[in-house]
Gaussian input, Z-matrix of N, CA and C with variables (Angstrom, degrees):
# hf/3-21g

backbone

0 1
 N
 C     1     B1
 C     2     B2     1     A1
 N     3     B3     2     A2     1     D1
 C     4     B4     3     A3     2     D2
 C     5     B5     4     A4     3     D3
 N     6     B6     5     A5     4     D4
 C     7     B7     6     A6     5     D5
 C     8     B8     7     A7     6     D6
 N     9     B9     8     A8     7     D7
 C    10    B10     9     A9     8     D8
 C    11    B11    10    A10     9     D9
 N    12    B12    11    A11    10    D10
 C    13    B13    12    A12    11    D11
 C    14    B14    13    A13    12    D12
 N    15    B15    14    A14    13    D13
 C    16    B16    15    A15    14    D14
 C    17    B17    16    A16    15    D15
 N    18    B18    17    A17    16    D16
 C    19    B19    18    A18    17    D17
 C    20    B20    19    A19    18    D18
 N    21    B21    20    A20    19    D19
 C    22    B22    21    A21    20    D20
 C    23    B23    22    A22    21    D21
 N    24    B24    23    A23    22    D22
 C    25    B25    24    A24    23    D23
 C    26    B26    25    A25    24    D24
 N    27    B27    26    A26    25    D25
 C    28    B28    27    A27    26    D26
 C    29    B29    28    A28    27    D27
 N    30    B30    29    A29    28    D28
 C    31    B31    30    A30    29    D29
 C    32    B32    31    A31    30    D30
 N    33    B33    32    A32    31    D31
 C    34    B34    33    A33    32    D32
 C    35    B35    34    A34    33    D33
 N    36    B36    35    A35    34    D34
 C    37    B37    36    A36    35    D35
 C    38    B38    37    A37    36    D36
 N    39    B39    38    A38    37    D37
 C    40    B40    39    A39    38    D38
 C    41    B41    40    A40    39    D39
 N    42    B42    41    A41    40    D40
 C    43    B43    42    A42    41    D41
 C    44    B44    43    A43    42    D42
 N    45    B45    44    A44    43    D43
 C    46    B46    45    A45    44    D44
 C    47    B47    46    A46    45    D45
 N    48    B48    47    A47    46    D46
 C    49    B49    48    A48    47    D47
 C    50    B50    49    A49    48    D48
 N    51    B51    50    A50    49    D49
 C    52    B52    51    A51    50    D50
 C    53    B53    52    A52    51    D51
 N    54    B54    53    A53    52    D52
 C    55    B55    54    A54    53    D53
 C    56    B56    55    A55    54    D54
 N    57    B57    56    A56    55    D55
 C    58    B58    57    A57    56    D56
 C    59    B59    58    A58    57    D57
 N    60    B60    59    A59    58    D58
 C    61    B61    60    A60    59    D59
 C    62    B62    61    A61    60    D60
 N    63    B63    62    A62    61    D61
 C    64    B64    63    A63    62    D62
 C    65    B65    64    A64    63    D63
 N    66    B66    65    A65    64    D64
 C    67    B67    66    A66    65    D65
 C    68    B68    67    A67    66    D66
 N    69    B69    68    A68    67    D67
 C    70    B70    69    A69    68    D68
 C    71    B71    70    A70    69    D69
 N    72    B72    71    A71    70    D70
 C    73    B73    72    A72    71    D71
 C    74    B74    73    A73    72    D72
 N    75    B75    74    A74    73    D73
 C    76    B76    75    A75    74    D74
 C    77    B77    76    A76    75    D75
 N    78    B78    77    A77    76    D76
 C    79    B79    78    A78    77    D77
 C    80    B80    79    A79    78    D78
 N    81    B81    80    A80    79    D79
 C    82    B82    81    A81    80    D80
 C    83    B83    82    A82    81    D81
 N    84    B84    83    A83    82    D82
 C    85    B85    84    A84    83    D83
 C    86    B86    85    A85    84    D84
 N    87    B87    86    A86    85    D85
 C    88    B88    87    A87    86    D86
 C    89    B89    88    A88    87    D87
 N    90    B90    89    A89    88    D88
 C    91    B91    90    A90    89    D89
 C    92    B92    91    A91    90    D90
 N    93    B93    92    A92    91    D91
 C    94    B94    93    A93    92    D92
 C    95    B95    94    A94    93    D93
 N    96    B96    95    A95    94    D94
 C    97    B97    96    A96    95    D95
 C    98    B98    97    A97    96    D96
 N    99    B99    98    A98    97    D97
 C   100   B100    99    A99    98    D98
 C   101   B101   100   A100    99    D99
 N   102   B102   101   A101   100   D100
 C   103   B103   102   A102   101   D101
 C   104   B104   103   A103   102   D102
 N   105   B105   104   A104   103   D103
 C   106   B106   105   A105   104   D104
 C   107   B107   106   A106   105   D105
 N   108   B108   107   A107   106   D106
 C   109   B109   108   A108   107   D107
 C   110   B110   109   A109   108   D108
 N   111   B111   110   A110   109   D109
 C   112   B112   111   A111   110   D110
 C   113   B113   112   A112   111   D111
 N   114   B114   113   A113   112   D112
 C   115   B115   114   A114   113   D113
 C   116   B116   115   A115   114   D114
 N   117   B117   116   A116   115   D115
 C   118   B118   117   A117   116   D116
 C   119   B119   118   A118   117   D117
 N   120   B120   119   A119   118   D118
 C   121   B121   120   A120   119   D119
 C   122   B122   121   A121   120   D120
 N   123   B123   122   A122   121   D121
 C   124   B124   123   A123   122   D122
 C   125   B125   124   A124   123   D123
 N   126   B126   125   A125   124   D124
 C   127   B127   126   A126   125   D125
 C   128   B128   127   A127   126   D126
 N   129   B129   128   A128   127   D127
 C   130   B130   129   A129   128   D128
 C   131   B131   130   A130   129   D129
 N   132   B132   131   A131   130   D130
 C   133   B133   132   A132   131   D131
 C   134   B134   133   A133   132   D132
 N   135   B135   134   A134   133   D133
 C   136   B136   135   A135   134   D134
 C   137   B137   136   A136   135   D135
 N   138   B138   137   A137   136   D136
 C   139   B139   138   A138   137   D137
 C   140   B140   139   A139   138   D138
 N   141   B141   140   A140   139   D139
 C   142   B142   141   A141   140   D140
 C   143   B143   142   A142   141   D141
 N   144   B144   143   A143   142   D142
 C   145   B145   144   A144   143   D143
 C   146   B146   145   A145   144   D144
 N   147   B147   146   A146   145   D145
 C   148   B148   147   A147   146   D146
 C   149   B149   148   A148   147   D147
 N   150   B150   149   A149   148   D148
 C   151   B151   150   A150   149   D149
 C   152   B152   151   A151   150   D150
 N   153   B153   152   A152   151   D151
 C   154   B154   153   A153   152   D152
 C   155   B155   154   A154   153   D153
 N   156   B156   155   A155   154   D154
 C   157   B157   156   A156   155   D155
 C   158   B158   157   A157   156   D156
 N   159   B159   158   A158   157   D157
 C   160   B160   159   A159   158   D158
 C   161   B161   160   A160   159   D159
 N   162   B162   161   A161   160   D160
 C   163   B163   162   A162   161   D161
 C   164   B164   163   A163   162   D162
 N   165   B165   164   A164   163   D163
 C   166   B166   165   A165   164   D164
 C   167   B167   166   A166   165   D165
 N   168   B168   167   A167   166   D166
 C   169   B169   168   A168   167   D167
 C   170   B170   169   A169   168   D168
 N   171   B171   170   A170   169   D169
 C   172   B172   171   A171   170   D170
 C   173   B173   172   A172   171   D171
 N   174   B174   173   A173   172   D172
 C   175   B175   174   A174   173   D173
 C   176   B176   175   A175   174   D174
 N   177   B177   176   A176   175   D175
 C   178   B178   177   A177   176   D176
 C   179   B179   178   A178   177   D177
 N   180   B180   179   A179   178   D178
 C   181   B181   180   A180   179   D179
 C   182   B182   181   A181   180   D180
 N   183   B183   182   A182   181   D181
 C   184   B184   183   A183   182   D182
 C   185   B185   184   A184   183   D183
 N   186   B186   185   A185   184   D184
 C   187   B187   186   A186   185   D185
 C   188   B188   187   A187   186   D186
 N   189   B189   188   A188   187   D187
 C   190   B190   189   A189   188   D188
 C   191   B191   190   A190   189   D189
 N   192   B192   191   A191   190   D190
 C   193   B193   192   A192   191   D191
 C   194   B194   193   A193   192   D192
 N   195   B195   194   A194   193   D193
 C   196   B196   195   A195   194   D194
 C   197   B197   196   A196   195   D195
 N   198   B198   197   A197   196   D196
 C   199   B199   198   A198   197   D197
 C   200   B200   199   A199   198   D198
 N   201   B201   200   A200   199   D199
 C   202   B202   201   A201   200   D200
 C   203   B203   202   A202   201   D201
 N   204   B204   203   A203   202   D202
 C   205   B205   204   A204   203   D203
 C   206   B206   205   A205   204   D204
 N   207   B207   206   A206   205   D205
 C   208   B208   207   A207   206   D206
 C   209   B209   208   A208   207   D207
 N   210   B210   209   A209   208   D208
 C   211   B211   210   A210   209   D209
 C   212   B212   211   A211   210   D210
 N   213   B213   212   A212   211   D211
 C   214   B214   213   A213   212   D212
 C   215   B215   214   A214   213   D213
 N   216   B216   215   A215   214   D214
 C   217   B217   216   A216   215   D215
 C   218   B218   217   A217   216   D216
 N   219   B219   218   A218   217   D217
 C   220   B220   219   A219   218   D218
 C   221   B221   220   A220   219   D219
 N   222   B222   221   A221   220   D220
 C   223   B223   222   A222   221   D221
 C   224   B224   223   A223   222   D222
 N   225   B225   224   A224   223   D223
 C   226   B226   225   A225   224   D224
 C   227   B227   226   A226   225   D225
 N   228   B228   227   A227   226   D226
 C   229   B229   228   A228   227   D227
 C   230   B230   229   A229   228   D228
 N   231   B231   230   A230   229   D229
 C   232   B232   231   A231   230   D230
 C   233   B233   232   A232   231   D231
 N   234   B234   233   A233   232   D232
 C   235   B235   234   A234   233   D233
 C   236   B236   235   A235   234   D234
 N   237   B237   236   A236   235   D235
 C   238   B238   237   A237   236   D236
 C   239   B239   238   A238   237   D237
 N   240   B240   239   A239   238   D238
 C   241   B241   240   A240   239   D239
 C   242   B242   241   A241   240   D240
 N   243   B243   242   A242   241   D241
 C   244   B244   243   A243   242   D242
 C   245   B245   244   A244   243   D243
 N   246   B246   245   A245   244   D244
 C   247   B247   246   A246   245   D245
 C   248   B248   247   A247   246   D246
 N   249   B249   248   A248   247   D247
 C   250   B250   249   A249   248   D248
 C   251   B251   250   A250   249   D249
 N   252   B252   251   A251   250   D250
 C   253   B253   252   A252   251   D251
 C   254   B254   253   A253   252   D252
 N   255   B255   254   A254   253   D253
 C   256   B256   255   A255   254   D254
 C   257   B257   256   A256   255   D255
 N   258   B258   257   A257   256   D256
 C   259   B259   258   A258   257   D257
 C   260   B260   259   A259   258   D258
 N   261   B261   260   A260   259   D259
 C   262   B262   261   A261   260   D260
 C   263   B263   262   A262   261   D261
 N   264   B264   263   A263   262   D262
 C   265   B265   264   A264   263   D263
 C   266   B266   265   A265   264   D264
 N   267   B267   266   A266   265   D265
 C   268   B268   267   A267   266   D266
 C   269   B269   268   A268   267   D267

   B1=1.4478
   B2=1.5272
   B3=1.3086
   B4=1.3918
   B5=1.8040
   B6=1.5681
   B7=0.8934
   B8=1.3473
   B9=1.4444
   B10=1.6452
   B11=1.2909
   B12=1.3026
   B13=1.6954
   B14=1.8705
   B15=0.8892
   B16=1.6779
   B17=1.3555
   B18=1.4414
   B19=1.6917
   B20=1.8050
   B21=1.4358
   B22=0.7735
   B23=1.7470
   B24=1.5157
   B25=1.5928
   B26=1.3646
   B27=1.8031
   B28=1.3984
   B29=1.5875
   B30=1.1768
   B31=1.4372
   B32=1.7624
   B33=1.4637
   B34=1.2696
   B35=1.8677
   B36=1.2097
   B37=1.1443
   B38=2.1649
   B39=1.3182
   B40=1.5196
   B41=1.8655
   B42=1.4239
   B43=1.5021
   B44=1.4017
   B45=0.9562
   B46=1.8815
   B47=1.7852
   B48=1.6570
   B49=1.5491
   B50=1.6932
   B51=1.1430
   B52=1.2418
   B53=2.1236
   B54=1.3240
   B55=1.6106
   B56=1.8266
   B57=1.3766
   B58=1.5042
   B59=1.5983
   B60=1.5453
   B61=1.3244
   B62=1.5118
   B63=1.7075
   B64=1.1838
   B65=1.3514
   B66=1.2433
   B67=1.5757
   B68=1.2798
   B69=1.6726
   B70=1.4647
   B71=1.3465
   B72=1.3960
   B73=1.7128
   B74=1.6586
   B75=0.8268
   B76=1.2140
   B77=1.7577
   B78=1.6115
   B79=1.3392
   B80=1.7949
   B81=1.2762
   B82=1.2303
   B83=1.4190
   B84=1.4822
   B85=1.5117
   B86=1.3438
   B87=1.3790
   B88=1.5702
   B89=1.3662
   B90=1.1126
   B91=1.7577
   B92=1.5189
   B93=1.3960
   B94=1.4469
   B95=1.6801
   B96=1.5162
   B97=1.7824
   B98=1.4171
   B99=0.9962
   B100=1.7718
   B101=1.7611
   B102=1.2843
   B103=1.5985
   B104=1.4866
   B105=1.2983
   B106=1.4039
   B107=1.3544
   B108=1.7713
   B109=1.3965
   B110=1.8336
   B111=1.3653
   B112=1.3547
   B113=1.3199
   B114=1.5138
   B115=1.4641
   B116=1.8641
   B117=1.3441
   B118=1.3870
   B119=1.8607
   B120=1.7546
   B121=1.5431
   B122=1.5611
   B123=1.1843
   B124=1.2710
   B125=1.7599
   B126=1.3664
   B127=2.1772
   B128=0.7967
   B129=1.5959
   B130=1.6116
   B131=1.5602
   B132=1.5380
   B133=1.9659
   B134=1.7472
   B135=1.2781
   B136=1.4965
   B137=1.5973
   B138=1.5336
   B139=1.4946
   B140=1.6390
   B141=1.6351
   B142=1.4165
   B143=1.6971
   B144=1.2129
   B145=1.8773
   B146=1.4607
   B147=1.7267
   B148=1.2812
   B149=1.8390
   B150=1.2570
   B151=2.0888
   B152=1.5376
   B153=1.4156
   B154=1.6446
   B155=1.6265
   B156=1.0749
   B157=1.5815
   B158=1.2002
   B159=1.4706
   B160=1.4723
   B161=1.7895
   B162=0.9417
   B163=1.7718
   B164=1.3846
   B165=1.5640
   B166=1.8005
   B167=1.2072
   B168=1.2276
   B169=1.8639
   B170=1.5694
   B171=1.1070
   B172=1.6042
   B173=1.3644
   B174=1.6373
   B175=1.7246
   B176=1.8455
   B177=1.0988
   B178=1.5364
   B179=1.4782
   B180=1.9326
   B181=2.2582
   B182=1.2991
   B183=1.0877
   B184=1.2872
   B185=2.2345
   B186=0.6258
   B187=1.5774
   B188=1.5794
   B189=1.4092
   B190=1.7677
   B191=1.2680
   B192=1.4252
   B193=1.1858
   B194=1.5201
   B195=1.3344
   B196=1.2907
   B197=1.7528
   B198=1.6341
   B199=1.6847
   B200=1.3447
   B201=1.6641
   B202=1.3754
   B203=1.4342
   B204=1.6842
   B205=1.3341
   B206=1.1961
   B207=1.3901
   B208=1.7229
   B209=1.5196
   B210=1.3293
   B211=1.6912
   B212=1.2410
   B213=1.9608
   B214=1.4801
   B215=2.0988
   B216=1.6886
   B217=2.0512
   B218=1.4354
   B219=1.7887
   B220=1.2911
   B221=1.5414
   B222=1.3871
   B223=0.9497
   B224=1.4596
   B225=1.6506
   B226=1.3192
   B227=1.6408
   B228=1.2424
   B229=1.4458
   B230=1.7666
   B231=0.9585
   B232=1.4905
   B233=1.5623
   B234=1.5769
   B235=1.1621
   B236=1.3268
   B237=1.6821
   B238=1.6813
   B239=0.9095
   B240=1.6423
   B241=1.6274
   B242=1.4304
   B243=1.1869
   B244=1.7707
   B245=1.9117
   B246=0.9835
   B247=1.1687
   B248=1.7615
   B249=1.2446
   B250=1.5972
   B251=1.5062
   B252=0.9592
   B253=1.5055
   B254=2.1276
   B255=1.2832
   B256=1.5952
   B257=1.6503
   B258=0.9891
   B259=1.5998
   B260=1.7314
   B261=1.4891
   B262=1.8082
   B263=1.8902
   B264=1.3575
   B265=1.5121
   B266=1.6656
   B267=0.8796
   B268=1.6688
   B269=1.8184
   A1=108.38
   A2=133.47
   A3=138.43
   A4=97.95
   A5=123.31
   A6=134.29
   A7=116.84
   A8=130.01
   A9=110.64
   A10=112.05
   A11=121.15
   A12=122.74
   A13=70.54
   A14=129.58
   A15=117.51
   A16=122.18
   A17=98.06
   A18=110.27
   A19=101.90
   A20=114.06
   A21=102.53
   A22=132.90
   A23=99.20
   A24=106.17
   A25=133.54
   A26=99.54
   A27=104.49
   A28=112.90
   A29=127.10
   A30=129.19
   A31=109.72
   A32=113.35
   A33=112.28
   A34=109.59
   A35=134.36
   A36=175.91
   A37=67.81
   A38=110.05
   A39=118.89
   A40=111.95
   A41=115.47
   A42=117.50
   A43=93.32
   A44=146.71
   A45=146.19
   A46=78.79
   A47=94.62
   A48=121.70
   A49=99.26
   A50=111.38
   A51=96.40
   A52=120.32
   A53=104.27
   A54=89.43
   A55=122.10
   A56=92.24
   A57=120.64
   A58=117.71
   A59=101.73
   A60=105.54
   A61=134.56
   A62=108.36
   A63=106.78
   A64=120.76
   A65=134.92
   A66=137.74
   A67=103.45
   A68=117.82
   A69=124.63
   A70=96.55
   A71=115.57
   A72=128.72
   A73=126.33
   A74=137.00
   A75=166.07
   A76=92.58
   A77=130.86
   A78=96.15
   A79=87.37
   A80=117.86
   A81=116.21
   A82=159.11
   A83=104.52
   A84=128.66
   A85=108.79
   A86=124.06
   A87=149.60
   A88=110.49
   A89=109.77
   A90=119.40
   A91=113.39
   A92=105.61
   A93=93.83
   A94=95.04
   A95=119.91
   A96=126.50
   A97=120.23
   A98=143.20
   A99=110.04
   A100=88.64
   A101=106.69
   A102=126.19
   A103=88.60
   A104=128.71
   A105=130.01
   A106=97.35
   A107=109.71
   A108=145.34
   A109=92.96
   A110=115.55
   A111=139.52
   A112=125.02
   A113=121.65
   A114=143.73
   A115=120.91
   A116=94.38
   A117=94.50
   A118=101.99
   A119=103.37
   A120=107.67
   A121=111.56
   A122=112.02
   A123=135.39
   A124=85.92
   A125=100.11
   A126=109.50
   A127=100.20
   A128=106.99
   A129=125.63
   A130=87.22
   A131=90.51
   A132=90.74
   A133=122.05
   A134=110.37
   A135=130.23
   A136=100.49
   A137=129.77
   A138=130.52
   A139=95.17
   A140=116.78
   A141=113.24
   A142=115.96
   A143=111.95
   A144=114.32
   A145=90.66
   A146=95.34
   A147=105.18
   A148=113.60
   A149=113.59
   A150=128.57
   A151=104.08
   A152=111.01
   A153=109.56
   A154=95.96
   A155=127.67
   A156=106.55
   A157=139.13
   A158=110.76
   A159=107.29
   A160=117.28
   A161=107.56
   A162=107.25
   A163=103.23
   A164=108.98
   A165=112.11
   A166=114.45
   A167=112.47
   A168=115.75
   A169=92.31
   A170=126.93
   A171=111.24
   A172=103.57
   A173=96.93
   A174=82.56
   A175=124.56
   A176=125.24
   A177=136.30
   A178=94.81
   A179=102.73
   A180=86.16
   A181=93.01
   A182=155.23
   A183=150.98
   A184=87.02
   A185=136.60
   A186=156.37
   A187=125.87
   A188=122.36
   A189=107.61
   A190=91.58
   A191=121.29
   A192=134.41
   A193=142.44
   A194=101.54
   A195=107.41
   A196=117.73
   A197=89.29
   A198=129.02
   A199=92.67
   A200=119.32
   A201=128.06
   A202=135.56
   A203=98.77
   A204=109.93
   A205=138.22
   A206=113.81
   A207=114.34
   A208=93.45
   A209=131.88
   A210=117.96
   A211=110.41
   A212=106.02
   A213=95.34
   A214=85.59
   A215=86.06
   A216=76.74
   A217=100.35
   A218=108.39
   A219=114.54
   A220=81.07
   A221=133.76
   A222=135.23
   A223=131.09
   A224=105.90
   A225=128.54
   A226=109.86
   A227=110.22
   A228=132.83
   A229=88.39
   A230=101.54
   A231=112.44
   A232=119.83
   A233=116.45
   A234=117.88
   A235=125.44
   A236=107.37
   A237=114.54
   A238=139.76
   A239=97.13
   A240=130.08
   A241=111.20
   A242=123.95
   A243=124.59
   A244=75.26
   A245=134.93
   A246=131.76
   A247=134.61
   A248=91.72
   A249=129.44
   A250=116.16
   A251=124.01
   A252=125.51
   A253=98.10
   A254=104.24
   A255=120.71
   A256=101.76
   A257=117.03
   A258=130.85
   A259=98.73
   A260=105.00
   A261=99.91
   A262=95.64
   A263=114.13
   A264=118.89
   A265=107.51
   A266=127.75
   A267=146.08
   A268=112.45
   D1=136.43
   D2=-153.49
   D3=-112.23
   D4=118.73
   D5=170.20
   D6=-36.41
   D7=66.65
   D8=174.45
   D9=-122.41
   D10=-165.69
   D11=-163.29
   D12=-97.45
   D13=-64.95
   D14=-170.10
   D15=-31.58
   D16=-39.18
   D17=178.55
   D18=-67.40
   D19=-48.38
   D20=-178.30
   D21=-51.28
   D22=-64.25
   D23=148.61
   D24=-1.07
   D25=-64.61
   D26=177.70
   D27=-65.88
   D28=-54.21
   D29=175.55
   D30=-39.80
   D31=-58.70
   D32=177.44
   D33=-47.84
   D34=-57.78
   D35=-147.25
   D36=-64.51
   D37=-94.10
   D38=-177.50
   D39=-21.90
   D40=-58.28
   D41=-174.44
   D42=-74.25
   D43=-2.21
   D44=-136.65
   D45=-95.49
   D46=-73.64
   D47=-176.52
   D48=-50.60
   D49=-51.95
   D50=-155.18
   D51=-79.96
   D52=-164.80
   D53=-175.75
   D54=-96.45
   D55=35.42
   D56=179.80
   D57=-114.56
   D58=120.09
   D59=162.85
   D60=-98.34
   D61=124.67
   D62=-168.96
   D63=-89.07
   D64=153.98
   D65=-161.98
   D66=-160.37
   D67=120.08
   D68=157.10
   D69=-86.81
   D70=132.61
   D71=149.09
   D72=-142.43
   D73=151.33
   D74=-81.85
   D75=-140.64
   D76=111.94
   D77=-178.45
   D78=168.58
   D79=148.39
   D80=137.31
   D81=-60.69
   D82=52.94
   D83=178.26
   D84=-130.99
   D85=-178.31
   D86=178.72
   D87=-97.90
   D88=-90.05
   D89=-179.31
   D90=172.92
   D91=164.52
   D92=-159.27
   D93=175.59
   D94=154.46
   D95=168.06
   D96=-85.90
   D97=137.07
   D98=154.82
   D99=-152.28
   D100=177.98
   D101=-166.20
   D102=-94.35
   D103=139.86
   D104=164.74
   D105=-151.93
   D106=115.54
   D107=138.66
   D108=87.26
   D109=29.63
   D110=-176.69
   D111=89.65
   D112=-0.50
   D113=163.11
   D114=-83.05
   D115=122.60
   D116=-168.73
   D117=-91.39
   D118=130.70
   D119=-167.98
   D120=-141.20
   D121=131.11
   D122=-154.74
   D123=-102.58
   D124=131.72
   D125=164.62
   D126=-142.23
   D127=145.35
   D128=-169.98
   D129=-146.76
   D130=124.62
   D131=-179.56
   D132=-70.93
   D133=108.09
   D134=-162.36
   D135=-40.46
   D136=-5.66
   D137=-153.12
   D138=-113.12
   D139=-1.73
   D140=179.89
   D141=-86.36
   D142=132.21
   D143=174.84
   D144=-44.63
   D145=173.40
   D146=-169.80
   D147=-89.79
   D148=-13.83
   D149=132.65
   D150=-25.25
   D151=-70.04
   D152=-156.45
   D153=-75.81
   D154=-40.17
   D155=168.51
   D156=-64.15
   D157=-40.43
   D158=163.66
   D159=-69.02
   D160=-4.88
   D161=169.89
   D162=-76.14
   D163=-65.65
   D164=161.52
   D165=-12.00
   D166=-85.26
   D167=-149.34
   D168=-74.82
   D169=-23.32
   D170=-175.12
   D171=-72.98
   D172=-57.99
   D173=-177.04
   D174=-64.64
   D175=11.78
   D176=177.72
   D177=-92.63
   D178=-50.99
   D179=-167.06
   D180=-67.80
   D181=-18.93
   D182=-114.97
   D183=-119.23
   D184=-53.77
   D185=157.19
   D186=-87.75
   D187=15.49
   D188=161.06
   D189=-108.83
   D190=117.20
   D191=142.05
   D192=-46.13
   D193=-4.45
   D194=-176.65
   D195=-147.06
   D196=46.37
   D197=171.05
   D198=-74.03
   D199=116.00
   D200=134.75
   D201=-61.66
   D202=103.48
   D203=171.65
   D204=-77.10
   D205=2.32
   D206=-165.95
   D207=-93.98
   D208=-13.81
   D209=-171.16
   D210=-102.41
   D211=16.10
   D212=-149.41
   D213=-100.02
   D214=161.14
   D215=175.85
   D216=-71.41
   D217=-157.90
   D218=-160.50
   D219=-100.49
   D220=-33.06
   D221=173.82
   D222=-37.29
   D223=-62.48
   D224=177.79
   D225=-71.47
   D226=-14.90
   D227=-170.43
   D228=-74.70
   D229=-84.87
   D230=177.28
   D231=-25.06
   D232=-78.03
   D233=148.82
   D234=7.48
   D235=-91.49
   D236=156.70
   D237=9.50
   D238=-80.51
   D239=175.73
   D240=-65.17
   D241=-16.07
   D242=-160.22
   D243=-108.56
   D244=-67.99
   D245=166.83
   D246=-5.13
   D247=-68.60
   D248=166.21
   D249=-72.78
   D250=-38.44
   D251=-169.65
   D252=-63.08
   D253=147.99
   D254=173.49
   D255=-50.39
   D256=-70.49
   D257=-173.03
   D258=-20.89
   D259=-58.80
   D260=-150.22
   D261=-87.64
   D262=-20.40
   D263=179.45
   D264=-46.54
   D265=116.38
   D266=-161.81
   D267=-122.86

């Protein structure tokens, strides 16, 4: 997968659809999911190149188990699956 702001896009584009909210902020951490105040929210520290984010969100779709797929397009659907599949796991 080729480091671009497009790539990036698309990843955003995936949590967009899905029942996850994404948030760059500012902070001494990495990245990570958690449930907050019954809303499920995705942070990716706003201070990472645009490399360290797309490593982020891949490695998050790549491990939340409890990613809603029915809102997702066929597009982002795909994605996913190319995501998830053994082959691209590195």
């Amino acid at each position: 997968m080729k480091y671009t702001k497009a790539t990036l896009a698309r990843l955003e584009d995936v949590f967009a659809e899905s029942d996850y909210a994404l948030r760059y902020e500012k902070g001494q951490f990495r990245a990570g999911s958690c449930v907050l105040r019954e809303q499920r929210v995705v942070l990716v520290n706003s201070y990472f190149p645009l490399e360290g984010r797309i490593n982020c969100l891949i490695d998050l779709l790549r491990t939340l188990p409890d990613l809603n797929l029915s809102h997702l397009t066929p597009r982002s659907r795909t994605l996913l699956e190319t995501l998830r599949s053994p082959t691209t796991a590195a």
